[in-house]
C-alpha positions as CSV (number, residue, x, y, z in Angstrom):
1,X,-244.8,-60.6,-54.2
2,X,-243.5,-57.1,-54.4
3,X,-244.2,-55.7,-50.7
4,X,-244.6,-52.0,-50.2
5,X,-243.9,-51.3,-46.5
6,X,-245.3,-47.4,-45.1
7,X,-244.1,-47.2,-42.0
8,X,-241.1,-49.5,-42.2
9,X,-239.1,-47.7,-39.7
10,X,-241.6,-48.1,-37.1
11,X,-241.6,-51.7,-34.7
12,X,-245.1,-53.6,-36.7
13,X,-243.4,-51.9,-40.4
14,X,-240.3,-53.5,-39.3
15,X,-241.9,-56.9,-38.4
16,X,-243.8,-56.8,-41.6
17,X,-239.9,-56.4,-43.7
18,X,-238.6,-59.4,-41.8
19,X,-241.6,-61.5,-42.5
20,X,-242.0,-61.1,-46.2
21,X,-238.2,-61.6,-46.3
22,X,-238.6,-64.7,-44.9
23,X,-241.3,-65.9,-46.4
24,X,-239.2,-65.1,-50.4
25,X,-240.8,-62.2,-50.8
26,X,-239.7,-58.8,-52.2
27,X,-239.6,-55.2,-50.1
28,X,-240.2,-51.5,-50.8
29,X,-239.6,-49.7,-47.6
30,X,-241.1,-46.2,-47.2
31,X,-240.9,-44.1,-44.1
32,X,-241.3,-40.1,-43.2
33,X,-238.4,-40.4,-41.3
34,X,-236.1,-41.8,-44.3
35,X,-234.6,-44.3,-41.7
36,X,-235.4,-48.4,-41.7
37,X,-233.6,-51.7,-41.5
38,X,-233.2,-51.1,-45.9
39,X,-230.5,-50.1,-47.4
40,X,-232.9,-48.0,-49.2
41,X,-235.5,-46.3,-48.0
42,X,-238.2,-43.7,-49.8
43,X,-239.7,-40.8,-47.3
44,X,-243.2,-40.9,-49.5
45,X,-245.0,-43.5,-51.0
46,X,-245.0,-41.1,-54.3
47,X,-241.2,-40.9,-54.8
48,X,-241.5,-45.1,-55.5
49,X,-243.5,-46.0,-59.0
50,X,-241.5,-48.6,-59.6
51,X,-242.8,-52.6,-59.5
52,X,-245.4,-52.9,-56.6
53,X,-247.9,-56.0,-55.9
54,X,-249.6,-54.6,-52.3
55,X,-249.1,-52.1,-50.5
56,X,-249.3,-52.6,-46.7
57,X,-249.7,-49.3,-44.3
58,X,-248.3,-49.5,-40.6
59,X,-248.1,-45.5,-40.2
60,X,-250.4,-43.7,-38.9
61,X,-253.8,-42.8,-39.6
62,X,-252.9,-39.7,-40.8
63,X,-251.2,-40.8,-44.3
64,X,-254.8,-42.2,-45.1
65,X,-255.4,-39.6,-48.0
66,X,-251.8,-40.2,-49.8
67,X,-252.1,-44.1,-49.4
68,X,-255.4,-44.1,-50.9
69,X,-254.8,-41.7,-53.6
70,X,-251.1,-43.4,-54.0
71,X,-253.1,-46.8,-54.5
72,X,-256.0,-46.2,-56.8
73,X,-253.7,-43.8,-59.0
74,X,-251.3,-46.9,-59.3
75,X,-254.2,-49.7,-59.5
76,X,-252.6,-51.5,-56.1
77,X,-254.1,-53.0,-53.6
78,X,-253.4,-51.8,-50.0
79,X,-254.0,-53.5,-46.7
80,X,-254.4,-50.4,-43.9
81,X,-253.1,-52.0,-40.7
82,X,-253.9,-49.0,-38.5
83,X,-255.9,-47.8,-36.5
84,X,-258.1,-44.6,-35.4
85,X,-259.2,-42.9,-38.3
86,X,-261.6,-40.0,-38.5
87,X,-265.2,-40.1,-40.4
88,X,-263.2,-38.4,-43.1
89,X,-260.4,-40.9,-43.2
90,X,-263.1,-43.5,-43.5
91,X,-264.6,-42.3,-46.3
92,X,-261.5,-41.7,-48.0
93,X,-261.1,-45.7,-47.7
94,X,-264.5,-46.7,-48.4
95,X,-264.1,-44.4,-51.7
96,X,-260.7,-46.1,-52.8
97,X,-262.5,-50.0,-52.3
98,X,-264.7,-48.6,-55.0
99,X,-261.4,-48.6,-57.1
100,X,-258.9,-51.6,-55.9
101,X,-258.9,-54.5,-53.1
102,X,-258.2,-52.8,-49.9
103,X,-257.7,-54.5,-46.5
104,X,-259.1,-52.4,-43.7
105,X,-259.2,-54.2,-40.2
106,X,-258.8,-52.9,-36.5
107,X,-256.6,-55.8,-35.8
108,X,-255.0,-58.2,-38.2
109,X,-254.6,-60.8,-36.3
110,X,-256.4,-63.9,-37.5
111,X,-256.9,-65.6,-34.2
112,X,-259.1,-62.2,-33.1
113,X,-260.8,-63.1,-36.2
114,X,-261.4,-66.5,-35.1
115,X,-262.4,-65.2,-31.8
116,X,-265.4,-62.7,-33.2
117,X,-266.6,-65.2,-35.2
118,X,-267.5,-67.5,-32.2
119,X,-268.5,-64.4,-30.0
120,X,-271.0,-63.5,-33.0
121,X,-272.4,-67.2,-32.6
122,X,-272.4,-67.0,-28.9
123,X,-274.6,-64.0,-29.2
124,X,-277.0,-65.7,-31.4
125,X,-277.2,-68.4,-29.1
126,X,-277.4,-66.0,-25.7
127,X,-279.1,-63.0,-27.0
128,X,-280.4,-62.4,-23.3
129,X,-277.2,-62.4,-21.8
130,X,-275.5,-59.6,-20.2
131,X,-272.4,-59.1,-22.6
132,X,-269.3,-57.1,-21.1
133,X,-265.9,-56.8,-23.2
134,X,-262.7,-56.0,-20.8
135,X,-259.8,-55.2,-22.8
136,X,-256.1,-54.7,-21.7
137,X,-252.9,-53.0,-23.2
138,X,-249.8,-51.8,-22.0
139,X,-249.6,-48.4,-21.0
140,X,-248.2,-46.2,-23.9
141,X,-251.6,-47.2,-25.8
142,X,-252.9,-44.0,-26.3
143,X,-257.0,-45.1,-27.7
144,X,-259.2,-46.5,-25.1
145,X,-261.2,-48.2,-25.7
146,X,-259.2,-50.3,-28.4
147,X,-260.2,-50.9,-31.7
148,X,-260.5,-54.2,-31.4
149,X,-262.7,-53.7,-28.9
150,X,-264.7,-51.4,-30.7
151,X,-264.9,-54.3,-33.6
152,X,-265.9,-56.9,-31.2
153,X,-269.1,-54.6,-29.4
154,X,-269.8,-54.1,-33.3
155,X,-270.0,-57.6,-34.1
156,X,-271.7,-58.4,-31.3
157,X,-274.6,-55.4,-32.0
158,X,-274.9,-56.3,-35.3
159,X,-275.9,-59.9,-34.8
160,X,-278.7,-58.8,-32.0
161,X,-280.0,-56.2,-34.4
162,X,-278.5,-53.2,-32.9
163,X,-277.5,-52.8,-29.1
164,X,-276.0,-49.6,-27.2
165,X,-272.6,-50.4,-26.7
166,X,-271.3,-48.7,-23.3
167,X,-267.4,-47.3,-22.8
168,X,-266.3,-47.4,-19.1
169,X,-268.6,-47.1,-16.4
170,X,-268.8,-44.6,-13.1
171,X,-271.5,-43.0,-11.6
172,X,-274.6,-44.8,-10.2
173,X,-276.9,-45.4,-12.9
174,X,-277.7,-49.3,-13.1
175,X,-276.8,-51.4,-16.2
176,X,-279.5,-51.0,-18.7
177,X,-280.8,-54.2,-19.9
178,X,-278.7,-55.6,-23.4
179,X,-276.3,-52.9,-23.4
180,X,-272.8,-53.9,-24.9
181,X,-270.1,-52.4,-22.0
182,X,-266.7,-52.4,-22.4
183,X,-263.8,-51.7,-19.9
184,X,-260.5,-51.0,-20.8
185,X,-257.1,-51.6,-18.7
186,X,-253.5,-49.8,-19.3
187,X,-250.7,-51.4,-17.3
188,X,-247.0,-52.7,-18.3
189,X,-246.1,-54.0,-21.3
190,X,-249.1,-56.5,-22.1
191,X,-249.3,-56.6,-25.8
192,X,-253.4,-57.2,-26.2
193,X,-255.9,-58.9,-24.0
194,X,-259.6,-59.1,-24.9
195,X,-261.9,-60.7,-23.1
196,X,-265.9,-60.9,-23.8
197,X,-268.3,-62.3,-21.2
198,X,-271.3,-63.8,-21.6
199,X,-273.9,-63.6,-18.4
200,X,-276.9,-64.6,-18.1
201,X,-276.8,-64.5,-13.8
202,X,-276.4,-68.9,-13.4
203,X,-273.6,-69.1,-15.4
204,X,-270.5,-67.4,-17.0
205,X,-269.3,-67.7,-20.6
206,X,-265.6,-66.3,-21.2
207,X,-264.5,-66.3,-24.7
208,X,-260.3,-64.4,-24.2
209,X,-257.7,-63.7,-27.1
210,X,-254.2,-62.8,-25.7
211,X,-251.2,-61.3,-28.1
212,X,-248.4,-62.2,-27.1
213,X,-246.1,-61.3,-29.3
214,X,-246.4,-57.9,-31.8
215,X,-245.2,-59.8,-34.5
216,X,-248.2,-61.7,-34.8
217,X,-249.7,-58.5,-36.4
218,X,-247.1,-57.9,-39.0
219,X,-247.6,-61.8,-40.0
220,X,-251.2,-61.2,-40.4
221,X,-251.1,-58.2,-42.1
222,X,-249.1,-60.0,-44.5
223,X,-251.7,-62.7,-44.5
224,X,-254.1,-60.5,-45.3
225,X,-252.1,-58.9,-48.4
226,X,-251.5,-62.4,-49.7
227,X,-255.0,-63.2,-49.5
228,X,-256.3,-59.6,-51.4
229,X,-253.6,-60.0,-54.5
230,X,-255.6,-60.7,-57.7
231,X,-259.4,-60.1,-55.9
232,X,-261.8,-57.4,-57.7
233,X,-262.1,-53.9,-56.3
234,X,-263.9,-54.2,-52.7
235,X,-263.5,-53.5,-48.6
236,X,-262.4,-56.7,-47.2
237,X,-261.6,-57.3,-43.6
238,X,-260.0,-60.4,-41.5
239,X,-263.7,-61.9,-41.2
240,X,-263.4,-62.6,-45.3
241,X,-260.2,-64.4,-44.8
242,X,-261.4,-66.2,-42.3
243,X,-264.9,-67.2,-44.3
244,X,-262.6,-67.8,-47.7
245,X,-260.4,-70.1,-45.0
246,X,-263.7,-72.2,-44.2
247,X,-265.1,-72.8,-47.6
């Protein structure tokens, strides 16, 4: 494959180079600043039209509109590795699925993946339970709660037909009954830790993900562009891989 790389200056673009390197394949690095481990790198994804299989974004949320409009004009298919994008953003994305194969997930790990599909199936099985999600990063995270996080309450609401889903708690106002809390820790240098409880006041259920290295995000990422090269037009997400993965 033909990598693009937006946002190959930063740590997770840099880990993404390395990777599909390693794994044989080729690199386009792109970066505002101009500066990356390339020889050659372009400062907008426009000044590259040359041969391109995926792009894959580790920028910012901000270059949405140019890597969507870069990507349907060219017919690629991107996989947007980032997080925190407005209601505009989004539907700047959802528009562009309508036109190529494009990637969109909070996290792109696959073991997170793994982990929501058995916290979806504990919910089925424990839709009384008291369900609290306690997240932890290291403290130059500047979103809280994470968007992992934010995934996981989602999952979770979705599969019990809809439940309020709570950020941080103070005051003292009770816990309504099947609210979706979630809690979320800064401290150090802790890479990601997500936790999701299950109570149902006899017993405990703990499901936990912990990152422990960053690089397991540039690995999935290009996972994830491996797995959307030659699929139709559509919004896929790190749950499709992992339902293609168990077929």
């Amino acid at each position: 494959m033909i990598v693009v790389v937006n946002g190959a200056g930063g740590r997770l673009g840099q880990e993404v180079l390395k990777a599909a390197k390693s794994a044989g394949h080729s690199v386009v690095a792109v970066d505002k600043s101009g500066v990356s481990p390339e020889e050659v790198t372009y400062r907008d994804l426009s000044a590259y039209q040359g041969k391109a299989d995926v792009v894959v974004d580790f920028s910012s949320h901000l270059a949405t509109e140019e890597l969507t409009s870069y990507v349907v004009s060219r017919s690629l298919p991107l996989v947007l590795a980032t997080t925190g994008q407005t209601e505009e953003e989004k539907a700047l994305v959802y528009q562009a699925a309508k036109s190529v194969p494009l990637f969109f997930s909070a996290n792109m790990s696959f073991g997170v993946a793994l982990l929501i599909s058995l916290v979806k199936k504990a919910a089925e099985l424990l839709p009384q339970d008291d369900v609290e999600i306690v997240e932890t990063h290291h403290n130059h995270k500047a979103d809280a709660p994470s968007g992992t996080a934010l995934m996981i309450a989602s999952a979770i609401s979705d599969t019990l037909g809809g439940r309020k889903v709570v950020k941080g708690r103070s005051g003292l106002s009770k816990r309504e009954q099947g609210e979706i809390g979630i809690s979320s820790v800064r401290i150090g240098s802790v890479v990601g830790k997500h936790e999701v409880m299950f109570g149902d006041g006899v017993e405990t259920i703990t499901l936990t993900h912990e990152a422990h290295d960053k690089a397991l995000f540039a690995l999935g990422a290009l996972r994830a562009a491996a797995f959307i090269v030659g699929k139709p037009a559509g919004l896929y997400d790190m749950q499709s891989l992992v339902e293609e993965h168990n077929a």
